[in-house]
HTML snippet that shows the backbone in 3Dmol.js (N, CA, C, O; Angstrom):
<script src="https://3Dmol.org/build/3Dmol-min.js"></script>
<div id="view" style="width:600px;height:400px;position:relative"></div>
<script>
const pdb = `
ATOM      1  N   UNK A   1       1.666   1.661 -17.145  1.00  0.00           N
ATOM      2  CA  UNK A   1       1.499   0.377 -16.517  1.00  0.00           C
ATOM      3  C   UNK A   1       1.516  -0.699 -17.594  1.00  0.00           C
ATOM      4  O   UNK A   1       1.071  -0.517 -18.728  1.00  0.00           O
ATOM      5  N   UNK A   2       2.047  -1.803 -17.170  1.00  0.00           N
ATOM      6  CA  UNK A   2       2.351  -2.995 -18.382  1.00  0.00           C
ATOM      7  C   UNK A   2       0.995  -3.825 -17.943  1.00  0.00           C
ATOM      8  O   UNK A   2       0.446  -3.961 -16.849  1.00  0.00           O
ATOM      9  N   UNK A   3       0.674  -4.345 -19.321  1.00  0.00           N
ATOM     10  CA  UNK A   3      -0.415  -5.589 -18.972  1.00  0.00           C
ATOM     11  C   UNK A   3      -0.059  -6.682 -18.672  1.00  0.00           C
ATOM     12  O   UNK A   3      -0.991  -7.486 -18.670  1.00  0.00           O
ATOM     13  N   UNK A   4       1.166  -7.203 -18.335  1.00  0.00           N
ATOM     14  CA  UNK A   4       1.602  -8.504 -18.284  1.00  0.00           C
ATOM     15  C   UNK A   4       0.870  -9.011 -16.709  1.00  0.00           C
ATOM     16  O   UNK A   4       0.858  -8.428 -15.625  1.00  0.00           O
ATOM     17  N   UNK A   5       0.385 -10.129 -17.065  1.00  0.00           N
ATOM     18  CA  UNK A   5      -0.061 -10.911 -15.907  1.00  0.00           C
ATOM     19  C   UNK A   5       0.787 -10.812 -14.138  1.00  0.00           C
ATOM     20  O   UNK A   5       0.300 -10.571 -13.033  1.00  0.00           O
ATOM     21  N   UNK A   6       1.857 -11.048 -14.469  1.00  0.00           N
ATOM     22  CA  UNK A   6       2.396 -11.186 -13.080  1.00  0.00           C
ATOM     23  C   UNK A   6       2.212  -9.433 -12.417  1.00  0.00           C
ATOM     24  O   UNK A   6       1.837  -9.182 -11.271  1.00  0.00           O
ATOM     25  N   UNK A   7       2.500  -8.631 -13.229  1.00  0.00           N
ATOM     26  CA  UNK A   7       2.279  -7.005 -13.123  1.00  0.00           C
ATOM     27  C   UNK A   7       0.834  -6.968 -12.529  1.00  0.00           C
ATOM     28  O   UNK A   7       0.784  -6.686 -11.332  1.00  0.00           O
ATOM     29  N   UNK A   8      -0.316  -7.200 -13.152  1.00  0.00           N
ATOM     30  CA  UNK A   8      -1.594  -7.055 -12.724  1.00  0.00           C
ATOM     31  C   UNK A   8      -1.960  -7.708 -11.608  1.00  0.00           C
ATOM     32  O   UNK A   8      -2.865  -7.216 -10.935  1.00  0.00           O
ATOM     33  N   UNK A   9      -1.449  -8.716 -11.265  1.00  0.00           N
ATOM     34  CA  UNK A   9      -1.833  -9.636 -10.078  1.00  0.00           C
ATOM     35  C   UNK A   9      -0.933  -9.144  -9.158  1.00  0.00           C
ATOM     36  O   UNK A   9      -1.188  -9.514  -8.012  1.00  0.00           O
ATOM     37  N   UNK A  10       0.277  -8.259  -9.299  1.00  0.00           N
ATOM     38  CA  UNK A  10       0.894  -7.728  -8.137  1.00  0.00           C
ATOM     39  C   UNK A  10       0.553  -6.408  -7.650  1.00  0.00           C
ATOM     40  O   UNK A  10       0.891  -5.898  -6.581  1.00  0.00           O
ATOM     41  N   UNK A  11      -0.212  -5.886  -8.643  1.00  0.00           N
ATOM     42  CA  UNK A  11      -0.851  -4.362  -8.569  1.00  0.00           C
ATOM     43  C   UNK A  11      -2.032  -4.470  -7.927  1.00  0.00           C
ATOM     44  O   UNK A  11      -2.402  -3.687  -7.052  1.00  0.00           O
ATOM     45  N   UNK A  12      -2.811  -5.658  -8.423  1.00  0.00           N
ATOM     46  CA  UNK A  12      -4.219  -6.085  -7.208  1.00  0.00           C
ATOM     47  C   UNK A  12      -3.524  -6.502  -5.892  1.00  0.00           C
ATOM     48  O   UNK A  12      -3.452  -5.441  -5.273  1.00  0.00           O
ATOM     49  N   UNK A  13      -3.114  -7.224  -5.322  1.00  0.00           N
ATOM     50  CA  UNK A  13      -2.472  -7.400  -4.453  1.00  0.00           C
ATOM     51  C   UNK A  13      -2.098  -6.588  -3.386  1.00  0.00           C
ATOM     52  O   UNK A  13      -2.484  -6.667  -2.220  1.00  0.00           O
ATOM     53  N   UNK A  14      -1.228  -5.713  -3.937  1.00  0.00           N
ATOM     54  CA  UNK A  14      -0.783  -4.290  -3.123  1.00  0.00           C
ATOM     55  C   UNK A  14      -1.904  -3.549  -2.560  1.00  0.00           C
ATOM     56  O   UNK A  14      -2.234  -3.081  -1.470  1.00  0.00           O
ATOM     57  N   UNK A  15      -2.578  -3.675  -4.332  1.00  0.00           N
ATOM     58  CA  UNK A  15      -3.458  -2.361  -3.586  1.00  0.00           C
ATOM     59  C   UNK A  15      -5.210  -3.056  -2.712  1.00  0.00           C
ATOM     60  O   UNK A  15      -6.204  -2.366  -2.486  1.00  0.00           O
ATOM     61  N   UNK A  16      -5.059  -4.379  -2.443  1.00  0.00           N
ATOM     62  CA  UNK A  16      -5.769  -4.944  -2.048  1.00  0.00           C
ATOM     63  C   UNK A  16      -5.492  -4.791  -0.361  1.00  0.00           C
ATOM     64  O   UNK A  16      -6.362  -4.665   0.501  1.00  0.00           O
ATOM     65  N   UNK A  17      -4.105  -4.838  -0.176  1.00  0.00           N
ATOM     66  CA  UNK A  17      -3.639  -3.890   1.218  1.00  0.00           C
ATOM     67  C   UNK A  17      -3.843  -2.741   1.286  1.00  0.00           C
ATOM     68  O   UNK A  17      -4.587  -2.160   2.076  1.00  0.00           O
ATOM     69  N   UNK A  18      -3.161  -2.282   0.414  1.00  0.00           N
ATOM     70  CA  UNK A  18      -4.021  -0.856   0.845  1.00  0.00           C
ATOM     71  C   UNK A  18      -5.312  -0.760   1.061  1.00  0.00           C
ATOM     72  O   UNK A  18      -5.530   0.019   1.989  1.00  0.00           O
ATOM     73  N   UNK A  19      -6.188  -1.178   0.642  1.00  0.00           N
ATOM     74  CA  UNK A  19      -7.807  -1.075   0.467  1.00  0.00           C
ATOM     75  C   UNK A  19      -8.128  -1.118   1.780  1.00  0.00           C
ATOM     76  O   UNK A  19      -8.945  -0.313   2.227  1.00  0.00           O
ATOM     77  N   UNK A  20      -7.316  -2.401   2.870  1.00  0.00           N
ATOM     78  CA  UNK A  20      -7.756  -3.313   3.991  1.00  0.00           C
ATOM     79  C   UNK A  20      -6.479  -1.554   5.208  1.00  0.00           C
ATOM     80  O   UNK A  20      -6.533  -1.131   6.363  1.00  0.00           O
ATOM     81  N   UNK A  21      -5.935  -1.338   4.433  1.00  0.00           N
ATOM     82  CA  UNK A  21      -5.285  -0.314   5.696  1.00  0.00           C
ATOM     83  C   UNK A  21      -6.248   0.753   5.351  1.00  0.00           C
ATOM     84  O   UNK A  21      -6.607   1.384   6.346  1.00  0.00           O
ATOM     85  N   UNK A  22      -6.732   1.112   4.323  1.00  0.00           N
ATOM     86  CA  UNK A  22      -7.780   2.656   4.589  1.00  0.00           C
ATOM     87  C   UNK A  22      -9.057   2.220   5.051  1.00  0.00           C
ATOM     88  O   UNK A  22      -9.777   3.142   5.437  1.00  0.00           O
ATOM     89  N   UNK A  23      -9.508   1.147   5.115  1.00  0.00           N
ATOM     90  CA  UNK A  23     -10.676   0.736   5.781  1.00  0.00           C
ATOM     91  C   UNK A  23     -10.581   0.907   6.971  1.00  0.00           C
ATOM     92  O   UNK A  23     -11.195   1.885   7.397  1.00  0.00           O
ATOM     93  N   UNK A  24     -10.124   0.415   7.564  1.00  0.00           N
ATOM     94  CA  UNK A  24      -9.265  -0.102   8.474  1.00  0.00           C
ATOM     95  C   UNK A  24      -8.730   1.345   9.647  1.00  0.00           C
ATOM     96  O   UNK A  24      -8.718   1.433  10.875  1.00  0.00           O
ATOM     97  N   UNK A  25      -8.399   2.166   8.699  1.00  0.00           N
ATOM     98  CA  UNK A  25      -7.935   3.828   8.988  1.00  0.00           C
ATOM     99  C   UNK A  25      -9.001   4.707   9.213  1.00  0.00           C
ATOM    100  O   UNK A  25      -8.891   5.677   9.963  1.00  0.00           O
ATOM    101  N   UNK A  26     -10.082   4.411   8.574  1.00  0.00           N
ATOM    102  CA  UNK A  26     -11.280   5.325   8.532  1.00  0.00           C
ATOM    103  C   UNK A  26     -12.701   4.570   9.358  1.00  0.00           C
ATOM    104  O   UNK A  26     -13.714   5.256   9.219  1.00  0.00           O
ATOM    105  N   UNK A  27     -12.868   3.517  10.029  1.00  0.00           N
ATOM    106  CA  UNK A  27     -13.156   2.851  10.667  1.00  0.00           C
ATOM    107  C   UNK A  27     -12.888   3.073  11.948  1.00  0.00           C
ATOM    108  O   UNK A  27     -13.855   3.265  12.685  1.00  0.00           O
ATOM    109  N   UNK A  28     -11.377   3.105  12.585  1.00  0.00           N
ATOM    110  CA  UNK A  28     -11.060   3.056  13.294  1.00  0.00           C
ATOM    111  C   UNK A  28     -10.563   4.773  13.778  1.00  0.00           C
ATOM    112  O   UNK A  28     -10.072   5.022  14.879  1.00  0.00           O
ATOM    113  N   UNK A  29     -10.832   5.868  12.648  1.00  0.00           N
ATOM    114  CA  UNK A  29      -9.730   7.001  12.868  1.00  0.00           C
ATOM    115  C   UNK A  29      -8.294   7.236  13.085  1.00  0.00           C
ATOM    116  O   UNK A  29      -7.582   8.059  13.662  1.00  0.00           O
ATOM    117  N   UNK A  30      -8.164   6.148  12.368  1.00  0.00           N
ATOM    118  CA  UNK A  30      -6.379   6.549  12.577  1.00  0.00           C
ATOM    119  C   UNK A  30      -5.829   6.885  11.000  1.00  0.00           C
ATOM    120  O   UNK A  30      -6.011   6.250   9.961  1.00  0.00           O
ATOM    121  N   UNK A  31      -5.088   8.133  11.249  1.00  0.00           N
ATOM    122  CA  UNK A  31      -4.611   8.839  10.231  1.00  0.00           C
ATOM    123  C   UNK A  31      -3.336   8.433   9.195  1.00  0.00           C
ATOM    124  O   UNK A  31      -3.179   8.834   8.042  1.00  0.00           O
ATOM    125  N   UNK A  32      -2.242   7.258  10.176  1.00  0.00           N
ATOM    126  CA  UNK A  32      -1.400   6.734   9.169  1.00  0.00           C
ATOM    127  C   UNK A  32      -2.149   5.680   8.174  1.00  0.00           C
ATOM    128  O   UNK A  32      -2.022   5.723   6.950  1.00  0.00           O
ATOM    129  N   UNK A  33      -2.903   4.782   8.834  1.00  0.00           N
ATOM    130  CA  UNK A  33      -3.370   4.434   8.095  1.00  0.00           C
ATOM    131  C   UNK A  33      -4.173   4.458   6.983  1.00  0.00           C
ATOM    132  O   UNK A  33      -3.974   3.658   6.068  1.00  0.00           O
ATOM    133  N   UNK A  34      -5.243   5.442   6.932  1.00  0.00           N
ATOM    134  CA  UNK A  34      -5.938   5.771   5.953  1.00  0.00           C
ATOM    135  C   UNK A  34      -4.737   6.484   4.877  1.00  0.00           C
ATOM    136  O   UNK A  34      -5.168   6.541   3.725  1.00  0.00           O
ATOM    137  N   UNK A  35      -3.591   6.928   5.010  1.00  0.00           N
ATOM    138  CA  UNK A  35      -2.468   7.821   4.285  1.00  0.00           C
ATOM    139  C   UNK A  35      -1.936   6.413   3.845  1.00  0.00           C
ATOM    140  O   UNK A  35      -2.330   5.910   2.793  1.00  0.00           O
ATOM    141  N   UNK A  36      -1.157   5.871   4.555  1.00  0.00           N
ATOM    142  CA  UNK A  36      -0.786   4.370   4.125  1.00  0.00           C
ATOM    143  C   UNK A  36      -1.873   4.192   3.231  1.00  0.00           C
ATOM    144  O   UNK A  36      -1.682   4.666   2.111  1.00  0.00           O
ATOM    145  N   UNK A  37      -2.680   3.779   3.377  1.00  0.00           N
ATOM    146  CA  UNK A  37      -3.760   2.821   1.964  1.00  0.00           C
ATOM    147  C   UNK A  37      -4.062   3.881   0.914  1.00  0.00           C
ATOM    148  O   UNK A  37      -4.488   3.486  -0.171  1.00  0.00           O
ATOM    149  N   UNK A  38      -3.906   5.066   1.099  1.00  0.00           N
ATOM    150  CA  UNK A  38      -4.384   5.543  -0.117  1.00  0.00           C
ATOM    151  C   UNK A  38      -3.106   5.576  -0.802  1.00  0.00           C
ATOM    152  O   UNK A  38      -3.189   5.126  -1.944  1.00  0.00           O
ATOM    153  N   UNK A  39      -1.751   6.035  -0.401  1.00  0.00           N
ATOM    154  CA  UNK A  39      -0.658   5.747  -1.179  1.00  0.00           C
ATOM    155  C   UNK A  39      -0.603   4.269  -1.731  1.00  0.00           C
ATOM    156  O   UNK A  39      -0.483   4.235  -2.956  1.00  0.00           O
ATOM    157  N   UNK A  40      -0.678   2.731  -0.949  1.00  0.00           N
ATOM    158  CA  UNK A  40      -0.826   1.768  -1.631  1.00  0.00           C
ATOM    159  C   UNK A  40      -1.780   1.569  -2.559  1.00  0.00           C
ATOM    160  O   UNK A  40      -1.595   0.857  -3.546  1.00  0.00           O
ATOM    161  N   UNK A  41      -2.888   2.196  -2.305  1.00  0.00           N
ATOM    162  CA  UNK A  41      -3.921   2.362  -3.692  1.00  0.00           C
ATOM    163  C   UNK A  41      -3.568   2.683  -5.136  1.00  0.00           C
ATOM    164  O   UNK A  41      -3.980   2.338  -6.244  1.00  0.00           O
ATOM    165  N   UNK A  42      -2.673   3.453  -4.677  1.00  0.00           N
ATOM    166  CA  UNK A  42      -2.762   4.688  -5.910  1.00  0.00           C
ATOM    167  C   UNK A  42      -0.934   4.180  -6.745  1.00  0.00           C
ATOM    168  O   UNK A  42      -0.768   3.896  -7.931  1.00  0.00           O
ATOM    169  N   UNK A  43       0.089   4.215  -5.720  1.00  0.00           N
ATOM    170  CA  UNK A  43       1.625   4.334  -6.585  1.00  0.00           C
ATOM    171  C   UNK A  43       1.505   2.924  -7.542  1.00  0.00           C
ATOM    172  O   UNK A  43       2.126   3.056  -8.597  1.00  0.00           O
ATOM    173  N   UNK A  44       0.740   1.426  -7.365  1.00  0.00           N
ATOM    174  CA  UNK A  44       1.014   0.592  -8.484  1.00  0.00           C
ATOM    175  C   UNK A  44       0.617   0.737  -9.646  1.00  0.00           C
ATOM    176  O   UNK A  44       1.053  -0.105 -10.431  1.00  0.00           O
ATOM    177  N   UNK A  45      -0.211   1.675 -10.154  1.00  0.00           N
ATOM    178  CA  UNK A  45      -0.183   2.819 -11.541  1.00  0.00           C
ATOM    179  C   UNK A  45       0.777   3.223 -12.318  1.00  0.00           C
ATOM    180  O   UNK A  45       0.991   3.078 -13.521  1.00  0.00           O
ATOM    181  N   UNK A  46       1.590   4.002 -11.070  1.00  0.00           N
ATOM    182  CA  UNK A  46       2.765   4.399 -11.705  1.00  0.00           C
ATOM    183  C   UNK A  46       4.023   3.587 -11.697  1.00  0.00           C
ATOM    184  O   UNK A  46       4.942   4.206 -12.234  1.00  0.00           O
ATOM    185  N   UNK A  47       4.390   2.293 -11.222  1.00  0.00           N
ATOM    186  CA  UNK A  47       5.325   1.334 -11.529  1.00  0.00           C
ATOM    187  C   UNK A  47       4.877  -0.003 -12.081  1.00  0.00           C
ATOM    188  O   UNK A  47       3.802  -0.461 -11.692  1.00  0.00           O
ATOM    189  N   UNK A  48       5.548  -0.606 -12.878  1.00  0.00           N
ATOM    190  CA  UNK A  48       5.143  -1.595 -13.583  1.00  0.00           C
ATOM    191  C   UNK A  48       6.213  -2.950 -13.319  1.00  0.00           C
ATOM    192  O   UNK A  48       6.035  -4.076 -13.783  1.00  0.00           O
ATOM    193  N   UNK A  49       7.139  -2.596 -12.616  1.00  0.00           N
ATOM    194  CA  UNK A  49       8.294  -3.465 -12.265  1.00  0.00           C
ATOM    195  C   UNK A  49       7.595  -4.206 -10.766  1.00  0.00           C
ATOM    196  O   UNK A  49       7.285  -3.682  -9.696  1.00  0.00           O
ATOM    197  N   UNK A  50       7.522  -5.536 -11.208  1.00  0.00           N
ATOM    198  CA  UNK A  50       6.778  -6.166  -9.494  1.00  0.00           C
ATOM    199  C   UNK A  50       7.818  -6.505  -8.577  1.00  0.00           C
ATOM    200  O   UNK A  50       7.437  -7.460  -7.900  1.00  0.00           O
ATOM    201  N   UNK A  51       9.030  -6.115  -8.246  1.00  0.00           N
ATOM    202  CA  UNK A  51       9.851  -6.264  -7.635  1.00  0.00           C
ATOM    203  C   UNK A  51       9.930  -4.897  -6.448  1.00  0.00           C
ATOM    204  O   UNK A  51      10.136  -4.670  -5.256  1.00  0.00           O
ATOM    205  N   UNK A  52       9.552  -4.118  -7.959  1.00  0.00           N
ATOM    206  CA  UNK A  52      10.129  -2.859  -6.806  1.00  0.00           C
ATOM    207  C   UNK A  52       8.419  -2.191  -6.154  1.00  0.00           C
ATOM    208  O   UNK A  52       8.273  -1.226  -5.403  1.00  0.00           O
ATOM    209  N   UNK A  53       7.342  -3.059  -6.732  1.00  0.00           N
ATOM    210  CA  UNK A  53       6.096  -2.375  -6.485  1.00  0.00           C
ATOM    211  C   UNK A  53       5.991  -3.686  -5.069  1.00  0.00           C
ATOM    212  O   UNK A  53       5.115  -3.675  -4.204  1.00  0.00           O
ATOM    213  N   UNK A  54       6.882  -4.497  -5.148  1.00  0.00           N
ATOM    214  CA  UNK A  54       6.656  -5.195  -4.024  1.00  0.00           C
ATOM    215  C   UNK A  54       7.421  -4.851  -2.590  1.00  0.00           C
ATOM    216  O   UNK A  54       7.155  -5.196  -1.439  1.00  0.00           O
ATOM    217  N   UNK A  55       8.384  -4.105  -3.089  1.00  0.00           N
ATOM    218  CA  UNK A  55       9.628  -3.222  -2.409  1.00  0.00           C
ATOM    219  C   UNK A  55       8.616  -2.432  -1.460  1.00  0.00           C
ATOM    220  O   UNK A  55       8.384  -2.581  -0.261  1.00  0.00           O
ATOM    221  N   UNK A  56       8.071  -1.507  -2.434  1.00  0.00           N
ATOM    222  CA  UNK A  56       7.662  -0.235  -2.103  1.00  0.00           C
ATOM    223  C   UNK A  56       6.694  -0.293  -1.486  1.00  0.00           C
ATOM    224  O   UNK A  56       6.401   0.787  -0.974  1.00  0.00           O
ATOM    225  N   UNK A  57       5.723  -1.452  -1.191  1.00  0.00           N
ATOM    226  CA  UNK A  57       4.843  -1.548  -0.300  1.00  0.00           C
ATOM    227  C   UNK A  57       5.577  -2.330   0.885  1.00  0.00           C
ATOM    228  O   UNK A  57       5.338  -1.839   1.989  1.00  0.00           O
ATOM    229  N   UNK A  58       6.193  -3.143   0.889  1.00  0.00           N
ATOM    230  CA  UNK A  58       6.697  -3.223   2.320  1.00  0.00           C
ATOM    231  C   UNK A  58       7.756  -2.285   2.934  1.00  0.00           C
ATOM    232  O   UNK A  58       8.162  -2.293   4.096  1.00  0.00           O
ATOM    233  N   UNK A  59       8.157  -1.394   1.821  1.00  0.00           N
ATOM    234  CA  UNK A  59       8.060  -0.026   2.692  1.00  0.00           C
ATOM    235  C   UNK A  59       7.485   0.183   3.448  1.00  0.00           C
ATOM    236  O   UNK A  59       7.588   0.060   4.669  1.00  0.00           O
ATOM    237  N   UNK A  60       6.596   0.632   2.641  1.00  0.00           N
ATOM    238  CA  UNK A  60       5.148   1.610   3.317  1.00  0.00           C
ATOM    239  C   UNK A  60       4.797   0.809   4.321  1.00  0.00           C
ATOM    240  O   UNK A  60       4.714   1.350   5.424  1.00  0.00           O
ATOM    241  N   UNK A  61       4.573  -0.304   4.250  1.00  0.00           N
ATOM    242  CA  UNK A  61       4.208  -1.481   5.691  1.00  0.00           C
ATOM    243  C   UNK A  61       5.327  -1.320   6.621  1.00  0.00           C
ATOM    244  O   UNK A  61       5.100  -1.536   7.811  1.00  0.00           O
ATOM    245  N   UNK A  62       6.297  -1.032   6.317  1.00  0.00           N
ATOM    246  CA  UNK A  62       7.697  -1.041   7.825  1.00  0.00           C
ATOM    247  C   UNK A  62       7.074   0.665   8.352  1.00  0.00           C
ATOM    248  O   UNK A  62       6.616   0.851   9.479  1.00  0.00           O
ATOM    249  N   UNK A  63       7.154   1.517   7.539  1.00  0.00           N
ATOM    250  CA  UNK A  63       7.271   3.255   7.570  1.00  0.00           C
ATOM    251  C   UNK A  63       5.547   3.264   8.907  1.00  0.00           C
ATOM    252  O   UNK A  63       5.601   3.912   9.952  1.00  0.00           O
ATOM    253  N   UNK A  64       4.404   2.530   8.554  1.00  0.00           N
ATOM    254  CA  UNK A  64       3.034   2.452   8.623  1.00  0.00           C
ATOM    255  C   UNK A  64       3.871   1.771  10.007  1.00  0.00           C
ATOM    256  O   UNK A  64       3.858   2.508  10.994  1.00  0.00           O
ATOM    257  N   UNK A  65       4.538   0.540  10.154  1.00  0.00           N
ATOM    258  CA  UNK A  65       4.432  -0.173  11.655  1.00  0.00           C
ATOM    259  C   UNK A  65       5.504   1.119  12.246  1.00  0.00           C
ATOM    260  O   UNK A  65       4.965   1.869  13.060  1.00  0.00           O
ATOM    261  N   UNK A  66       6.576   1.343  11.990  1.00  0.00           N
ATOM    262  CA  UNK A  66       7.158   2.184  12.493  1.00  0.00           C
ATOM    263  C   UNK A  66       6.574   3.772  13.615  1.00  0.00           C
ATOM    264  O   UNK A  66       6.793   4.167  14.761  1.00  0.00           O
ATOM    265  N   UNK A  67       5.605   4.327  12.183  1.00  0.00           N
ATOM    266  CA  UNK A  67       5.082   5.330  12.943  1.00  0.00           C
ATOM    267  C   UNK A  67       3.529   4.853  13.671  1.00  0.00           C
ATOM    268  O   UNK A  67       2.781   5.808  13.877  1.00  0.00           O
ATOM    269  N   UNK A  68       3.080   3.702  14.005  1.00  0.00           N
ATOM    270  CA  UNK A  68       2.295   3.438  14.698  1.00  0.00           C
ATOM    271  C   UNK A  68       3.375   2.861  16.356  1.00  0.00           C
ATOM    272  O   UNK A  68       3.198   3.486  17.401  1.00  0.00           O
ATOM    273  N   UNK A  69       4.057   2.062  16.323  1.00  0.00           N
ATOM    274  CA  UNK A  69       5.090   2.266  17.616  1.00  0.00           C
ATOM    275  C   UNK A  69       5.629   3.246  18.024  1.00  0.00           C
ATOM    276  O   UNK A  69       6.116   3.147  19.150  1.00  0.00           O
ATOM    277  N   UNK A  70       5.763   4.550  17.313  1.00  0.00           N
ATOM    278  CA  UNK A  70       5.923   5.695  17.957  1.00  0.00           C
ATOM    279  C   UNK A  70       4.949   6.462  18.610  1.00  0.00           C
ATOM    280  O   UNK A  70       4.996   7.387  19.421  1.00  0.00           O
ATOM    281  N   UNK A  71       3.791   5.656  17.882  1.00  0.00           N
ATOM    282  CA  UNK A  71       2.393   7.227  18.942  1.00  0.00           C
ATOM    283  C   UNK A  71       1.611   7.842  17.853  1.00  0.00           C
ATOM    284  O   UNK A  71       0.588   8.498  18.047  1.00  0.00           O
ATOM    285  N   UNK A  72       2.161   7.592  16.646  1.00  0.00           N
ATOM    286  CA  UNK A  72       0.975   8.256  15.513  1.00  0.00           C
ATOM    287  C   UNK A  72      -0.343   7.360  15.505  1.00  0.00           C
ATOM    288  O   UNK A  72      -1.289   7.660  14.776  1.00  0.00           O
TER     289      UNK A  72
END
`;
const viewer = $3Dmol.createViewer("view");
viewer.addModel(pdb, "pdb");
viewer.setStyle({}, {cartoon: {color: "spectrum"}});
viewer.zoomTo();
viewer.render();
</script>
């Protein structure tokens, strides 16, 4: 992980969603979600590029709305 400012403030960020979807998951019992937030917790560790750590959570936010309109 890089220390550069814009990196750290996009890594809090992310995983500041995540934090609010596993709460949120374990509160309520729903299983994508608590899976959703712990993956947003955890992958801005391993990328340091804020483009694609910004990518990769609105992934996970389309993948998270996706399988909640299906019934998960």
């Amino acid at each position: 992980m890089e220390l550069d400012g814009n990196s750290i403030i996009a890594s809090i960020v992310v995983s500041g969603v995540g934090c609010v979807f596993f709460s949120y998951g374990r509160k309520m019992s729903r299983a994508p979600h608590v899976v959703a937030g712990i993956v947003m917790m955890v992958f801005p560790y391993f990328v340091s590029n804020v483009l694609a750590m910004f990518g990769i959570g609105a992934l996970l936010c389309a993948l998270l709305y996706m399988a909640v309109r299906v019934g998960y």
